[in-house]
VMD Tcl script that draws the C-alpha trace (Angstrom):
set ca {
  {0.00 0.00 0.00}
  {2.92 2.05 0.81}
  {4.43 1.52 -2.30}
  {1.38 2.39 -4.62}
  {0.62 5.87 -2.47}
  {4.52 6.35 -3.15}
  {4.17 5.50 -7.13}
  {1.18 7.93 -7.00}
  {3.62 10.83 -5.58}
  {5.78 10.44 -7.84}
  {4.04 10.58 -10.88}
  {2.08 13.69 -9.43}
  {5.57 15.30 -8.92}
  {6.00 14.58 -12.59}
  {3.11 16.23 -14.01}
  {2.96 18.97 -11.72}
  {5.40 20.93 -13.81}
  {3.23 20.03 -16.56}
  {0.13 21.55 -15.62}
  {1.85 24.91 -13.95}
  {3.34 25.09 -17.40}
  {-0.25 24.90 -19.38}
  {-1.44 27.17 -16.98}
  {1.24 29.93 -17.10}
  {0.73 29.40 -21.23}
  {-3.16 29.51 -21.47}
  {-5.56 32.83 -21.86}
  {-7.32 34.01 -18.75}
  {-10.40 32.86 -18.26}
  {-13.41 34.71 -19.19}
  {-11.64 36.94 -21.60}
  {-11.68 37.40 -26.01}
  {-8.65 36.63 -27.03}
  {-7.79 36.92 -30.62}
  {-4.64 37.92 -33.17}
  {-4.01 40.98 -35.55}
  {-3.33 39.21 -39.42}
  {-0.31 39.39 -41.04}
  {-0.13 38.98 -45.10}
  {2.33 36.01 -46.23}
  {2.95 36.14 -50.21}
  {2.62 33.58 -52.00}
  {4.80 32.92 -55.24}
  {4.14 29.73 -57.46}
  {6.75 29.31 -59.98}
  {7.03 27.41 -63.25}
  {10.52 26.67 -64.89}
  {12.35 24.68 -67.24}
  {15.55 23.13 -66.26}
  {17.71 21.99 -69.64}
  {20.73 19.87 -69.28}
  {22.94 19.75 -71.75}
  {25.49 16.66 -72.48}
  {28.54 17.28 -74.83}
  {29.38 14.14 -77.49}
  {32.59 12.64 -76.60}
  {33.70 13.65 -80.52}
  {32.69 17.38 -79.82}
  {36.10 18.47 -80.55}
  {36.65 16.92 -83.92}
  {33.36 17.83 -85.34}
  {34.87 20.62 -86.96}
  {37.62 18.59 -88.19}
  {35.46 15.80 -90.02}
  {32.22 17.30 -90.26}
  {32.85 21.01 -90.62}
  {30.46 21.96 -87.80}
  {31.36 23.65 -84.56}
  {28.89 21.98 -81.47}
  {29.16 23.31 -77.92}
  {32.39 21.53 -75.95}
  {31.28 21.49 -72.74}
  {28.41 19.86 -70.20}
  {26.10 22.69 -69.53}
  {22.96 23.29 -67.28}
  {20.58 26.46 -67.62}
  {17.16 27.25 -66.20}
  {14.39 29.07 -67.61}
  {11.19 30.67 -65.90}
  {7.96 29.89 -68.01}
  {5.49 30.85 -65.40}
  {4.72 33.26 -62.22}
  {2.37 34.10 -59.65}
  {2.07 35.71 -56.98}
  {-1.06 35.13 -54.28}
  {-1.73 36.99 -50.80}
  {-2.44 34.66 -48.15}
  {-3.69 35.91 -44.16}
  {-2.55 34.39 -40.90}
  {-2.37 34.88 -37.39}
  {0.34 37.41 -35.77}
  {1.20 35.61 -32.98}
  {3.40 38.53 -31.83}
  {0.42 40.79 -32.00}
  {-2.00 39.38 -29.61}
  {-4.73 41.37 -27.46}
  {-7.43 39.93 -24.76}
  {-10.73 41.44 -23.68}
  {-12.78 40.86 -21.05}
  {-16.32 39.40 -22.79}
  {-18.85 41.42 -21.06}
  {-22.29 41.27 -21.15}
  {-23.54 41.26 -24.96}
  {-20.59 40.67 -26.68}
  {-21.75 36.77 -27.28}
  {-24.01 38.24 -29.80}
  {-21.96 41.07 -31.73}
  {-20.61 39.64 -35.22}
  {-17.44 41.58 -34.99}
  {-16.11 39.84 -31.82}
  {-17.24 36.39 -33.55}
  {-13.43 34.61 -33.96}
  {-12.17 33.03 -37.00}
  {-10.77 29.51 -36.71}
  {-7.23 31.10 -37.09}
  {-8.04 33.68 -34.20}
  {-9.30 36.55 -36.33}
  {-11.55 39.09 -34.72}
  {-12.91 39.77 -38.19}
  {-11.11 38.35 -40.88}
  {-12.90 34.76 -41.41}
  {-12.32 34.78 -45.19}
  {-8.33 34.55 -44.80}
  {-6.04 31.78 -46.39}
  {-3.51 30.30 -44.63}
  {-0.31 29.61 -46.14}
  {1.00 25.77 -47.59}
  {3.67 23.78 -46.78}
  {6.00 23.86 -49.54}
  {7.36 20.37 -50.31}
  {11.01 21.20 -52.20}
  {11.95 18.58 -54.45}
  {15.55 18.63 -56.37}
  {16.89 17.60 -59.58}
  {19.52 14.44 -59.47}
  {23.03 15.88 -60.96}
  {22.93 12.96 -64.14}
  {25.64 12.56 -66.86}
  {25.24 12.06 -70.50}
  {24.82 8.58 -71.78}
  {26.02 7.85 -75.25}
  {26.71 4.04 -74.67}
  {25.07 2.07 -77.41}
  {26.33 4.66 -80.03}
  {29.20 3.50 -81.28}
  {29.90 2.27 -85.05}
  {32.49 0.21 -85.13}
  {35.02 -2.15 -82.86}
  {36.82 -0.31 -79.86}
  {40.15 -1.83 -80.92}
  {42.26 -2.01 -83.79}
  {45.72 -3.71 -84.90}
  {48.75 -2.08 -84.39}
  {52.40 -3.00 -84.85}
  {55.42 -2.07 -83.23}
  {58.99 -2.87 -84.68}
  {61.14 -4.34 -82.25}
  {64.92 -4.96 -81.80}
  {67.13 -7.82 -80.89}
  {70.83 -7.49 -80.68}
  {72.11 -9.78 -82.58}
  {76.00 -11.33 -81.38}
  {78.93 -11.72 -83.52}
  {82.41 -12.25 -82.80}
  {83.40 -8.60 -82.47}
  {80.29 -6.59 -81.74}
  {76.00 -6.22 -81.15}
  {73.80 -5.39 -83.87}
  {70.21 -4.11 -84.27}
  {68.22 -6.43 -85.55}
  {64.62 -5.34 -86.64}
  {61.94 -7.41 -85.79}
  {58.12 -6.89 -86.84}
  {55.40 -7.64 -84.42}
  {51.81 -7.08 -84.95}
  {49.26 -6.58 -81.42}
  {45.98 -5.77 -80.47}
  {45.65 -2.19 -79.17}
  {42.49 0.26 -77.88}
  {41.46 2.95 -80.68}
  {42.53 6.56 -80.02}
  {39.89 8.62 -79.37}
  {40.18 10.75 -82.73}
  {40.68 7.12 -84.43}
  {36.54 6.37 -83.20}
  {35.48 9.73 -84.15}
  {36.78 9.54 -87.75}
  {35.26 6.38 -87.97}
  {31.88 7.57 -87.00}
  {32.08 10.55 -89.28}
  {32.86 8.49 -92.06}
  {29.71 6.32 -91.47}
  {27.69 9.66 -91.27}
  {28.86 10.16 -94.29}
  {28.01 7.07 -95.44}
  {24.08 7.18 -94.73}
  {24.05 10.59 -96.29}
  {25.73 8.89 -99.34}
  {22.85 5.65 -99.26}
  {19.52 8.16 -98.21}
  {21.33 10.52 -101.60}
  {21.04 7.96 -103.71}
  {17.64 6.29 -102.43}
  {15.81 9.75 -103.49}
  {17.55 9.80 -106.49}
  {17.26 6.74 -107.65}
  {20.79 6.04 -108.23}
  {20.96 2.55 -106.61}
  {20.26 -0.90 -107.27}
  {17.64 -1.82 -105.21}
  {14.07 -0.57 -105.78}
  {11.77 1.61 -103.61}
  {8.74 2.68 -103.89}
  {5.90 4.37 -101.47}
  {5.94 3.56 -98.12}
  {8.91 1.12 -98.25}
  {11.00 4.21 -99.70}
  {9.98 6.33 -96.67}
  {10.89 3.78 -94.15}
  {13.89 3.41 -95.60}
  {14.84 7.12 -95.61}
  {13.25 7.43 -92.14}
  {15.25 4.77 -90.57}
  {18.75 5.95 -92.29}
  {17.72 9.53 -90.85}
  {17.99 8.18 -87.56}
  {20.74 6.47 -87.36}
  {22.68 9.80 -88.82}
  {20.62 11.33 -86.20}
  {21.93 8.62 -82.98}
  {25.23 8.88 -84.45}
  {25.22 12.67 -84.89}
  {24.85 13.65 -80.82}
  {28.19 11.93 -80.50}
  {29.52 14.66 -81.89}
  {27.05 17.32 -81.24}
  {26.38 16.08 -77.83}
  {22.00 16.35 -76.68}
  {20.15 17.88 -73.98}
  {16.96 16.94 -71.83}
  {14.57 19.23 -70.47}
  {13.35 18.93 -66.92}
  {9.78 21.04 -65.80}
  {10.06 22.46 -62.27}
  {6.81 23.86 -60.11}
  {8.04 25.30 -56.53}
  {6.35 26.97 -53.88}
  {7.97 30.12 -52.34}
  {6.53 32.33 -49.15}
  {7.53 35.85 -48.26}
  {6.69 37.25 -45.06}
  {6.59 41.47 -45.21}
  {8.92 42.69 -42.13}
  {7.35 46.02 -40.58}
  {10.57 46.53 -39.20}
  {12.38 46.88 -42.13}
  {13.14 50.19 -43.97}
  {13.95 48.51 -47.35}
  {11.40 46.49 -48.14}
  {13.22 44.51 -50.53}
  {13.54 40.64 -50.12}
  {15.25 37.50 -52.07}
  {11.89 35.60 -53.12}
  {13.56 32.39 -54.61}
  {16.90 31.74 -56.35}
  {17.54 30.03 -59.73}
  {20.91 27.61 -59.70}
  {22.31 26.08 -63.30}
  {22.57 22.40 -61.30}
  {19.78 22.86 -59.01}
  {17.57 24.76 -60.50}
  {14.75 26.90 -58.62}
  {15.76 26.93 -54.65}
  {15.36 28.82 -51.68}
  {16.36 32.08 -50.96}
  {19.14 31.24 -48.52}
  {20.75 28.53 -50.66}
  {23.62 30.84 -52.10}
  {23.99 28.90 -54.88}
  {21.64 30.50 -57.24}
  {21.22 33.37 -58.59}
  {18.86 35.77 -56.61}
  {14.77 36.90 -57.64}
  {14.10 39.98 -55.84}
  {10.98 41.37 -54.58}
  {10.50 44.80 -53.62}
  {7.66 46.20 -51.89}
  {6.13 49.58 -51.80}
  {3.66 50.57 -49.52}
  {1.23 53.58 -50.74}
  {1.36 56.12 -47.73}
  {-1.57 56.86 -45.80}
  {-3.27 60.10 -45.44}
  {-3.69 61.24 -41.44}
  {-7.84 60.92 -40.85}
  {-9.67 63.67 -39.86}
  {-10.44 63.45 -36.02}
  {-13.16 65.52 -34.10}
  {-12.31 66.19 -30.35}
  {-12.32 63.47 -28.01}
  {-14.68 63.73 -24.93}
  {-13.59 62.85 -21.63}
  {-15.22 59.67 -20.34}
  {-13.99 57.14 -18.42}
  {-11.86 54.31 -19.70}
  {-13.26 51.33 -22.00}
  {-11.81 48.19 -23.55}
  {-10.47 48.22 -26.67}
  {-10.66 46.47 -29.74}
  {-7.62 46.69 -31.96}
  {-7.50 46.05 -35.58}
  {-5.48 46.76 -38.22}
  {-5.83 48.58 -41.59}
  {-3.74 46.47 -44.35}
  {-1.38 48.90 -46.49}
  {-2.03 49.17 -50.55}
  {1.46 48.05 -51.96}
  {3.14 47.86 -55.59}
  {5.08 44.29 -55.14}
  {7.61 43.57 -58.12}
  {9.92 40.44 -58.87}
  {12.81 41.23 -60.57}
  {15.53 39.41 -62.06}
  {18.49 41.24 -61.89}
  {17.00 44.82 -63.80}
  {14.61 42.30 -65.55}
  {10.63 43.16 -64.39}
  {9.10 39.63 -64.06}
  {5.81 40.57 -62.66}
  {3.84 43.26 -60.89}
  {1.02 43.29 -58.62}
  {-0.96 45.32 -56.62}
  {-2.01 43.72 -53.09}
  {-2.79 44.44 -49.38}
  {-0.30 43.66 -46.68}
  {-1.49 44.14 -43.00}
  {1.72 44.38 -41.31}
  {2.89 47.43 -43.30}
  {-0.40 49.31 -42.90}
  {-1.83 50.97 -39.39}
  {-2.96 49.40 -36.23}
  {-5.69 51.32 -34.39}
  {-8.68 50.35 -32.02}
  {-12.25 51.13 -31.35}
  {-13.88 51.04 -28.04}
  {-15.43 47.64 -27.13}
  {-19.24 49.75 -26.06}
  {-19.68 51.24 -29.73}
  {-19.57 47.56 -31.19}
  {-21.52 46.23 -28.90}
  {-24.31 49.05 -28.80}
}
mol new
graphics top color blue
foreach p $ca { graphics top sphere $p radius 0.5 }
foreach p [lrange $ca 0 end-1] q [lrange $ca 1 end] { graphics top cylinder $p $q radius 0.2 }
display resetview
């Protein structure tokens, strides 16, 4: 018995902290408590990634083709699509309590949101964004080749050769199996280029001995097209395309005199990314708030003091994204936290 009224103890001792905790962290009792909103902005972006792979015989195209392909493995990105959308949440540094008093359960303006509006029911509330990267891939041109990836060689040899007075050099020819040079596979591949141009020639112009005719004439030209084609990116290299859709959120800091943020950044290898990865390129958005005009205020009576109701009027701003001195897009929105917070006394909403 001892034991279990000790058990008991101890787990009391252990959730004691637990409840002082919720307590010191709840609203008081009997009291409105609700949040100012803040405006998050949205951005929804659209791009197109394009890798591109260079053929291993990029740099004797020239040589035994006459053309002049890009050398080198490149990555660029490309914006197709943007938009921008105002969402509303809670200011959780901007909260206020009121004491509900007789005939507030009834007044619509006190009636809270479920995000803890006083009066802002219709807001959105931002999305997780879910990132999602490109792998870094290399070009695959296996399958491509023409022709054997060795060749014969031969290599003359010497033997010394003993007479009575001295050493001779005698030659001795010896024939191996070596690996092509790299030049060695390209002009081997141009010439077979060359080749199907020669035979696909001829097929149209009828300069051949076999016949063609209709469709079996168009397959055959078809199918000698692509193989130029397959053989072709070897030298010329190819590229795939990649379609990106991210997510971005900017949150409008009163406290800041320039309102100008990094929205999103665009990297060659990973594309579209967030604005702290330093490896892209920066989209900037800047922000300007139309100023308000001072109301006109009639005298204030003296009475005695009332609860408050504060509320905030959202700021009419010009947003831009640019890229760089590039104007992407423009929009005209409202943004809470930039405009004016003010009140209103708790008895004129209520009669």
């Amino acid at each position: 018995m001892k034991m279990k009224f000790g058990f008991i103890a101890v787990m009391l001792l252990s959730v004691m902290p637990f409840m002082a905790s919720a307590q010191k962290n709840s609203d008081p009792e009997g009291h409105l408590t609700y949040s100012l909103p803040t405006t998050v902005i949205a951005i929804e972006v659209d791009a197109v990634q394009e890798r591109f792979y260079a053929g291993p015989y990029a740099k004797f195209a020239e040589k035994y083709l006459g053309i002049k392909p890009r050398l080198k493995d490149e990555s660029t990105i490309q914006l197709t699509q943007v938009r921008m959308t105002s969402m509303v949440e809670p200011d959780q540094t901007r909260r206020y309590s009121i004491l509900a008093g007789k005939g507030m359960e009834n007044t619509p303006l006190l009636k809270l949101s479920s995000g803890g509006f006083v009066t802002f029911a219709d807001g959105k509330y931002a999305e997780q964004a879910v990132w999602r990267f490109p792998t870094d891939d290399k070009g695959d041109f296996s399958n491509k080749a023409v022709s054997s990836n060795l060749t014969s060689g031969s290599a003359t040899l010497y033997k010394k050769e003993g007479k009575e007075s001295a050493y001779n050099r005698v030659a001795i020819q010896q024939n191996m199996v070596v690996e092509k040079t790299l030049e060695q596979k390209a002009a081997e591949t141009a010439d077979m280029i060359l080749k199907l141009r020669r035979q696909r020639l001829q097929i149209v112009t009828g300069d051949t001995d076999a016949t063609y005719s209709g469709e079996a004439m168009g397959a055959a030209i078809d199918e000698l097209t692509r193989l130029e084609n397959e053989y072709m990116t070897l030298f010329t290299g190819y590229s795939e395309s990649q379609p990106q859709h991210m997510m971005f959120e900017v949150i409008p800091d009163p406290a800041k005199e320039n309102q100008l943020y990094v929205a999103f950044r665009m990297s060659e290898s990973g594309g579209l990314v967030p604005a702290d990865n330093l490896s892209g390129k920066p989209v900037l958005m800047e922000i300007v708030p139309q100023p308000f005009a001072q109301p006109e205020t009639a005298p204030a009576k003296k009475s005695k003091p009332v609860p408050e109701i504060h509320y905030r009027i959202p700021a009419a701003c010009t947003v831009r994204l640019l890229d760089g001195t590039s104007l992407l897009l423009q929009s005209r929105m409202p943004i809470y936290q930039l405009g004016q917070e003010s009140s209103i006394p708790a008895d004129m909403v209520i009669n």
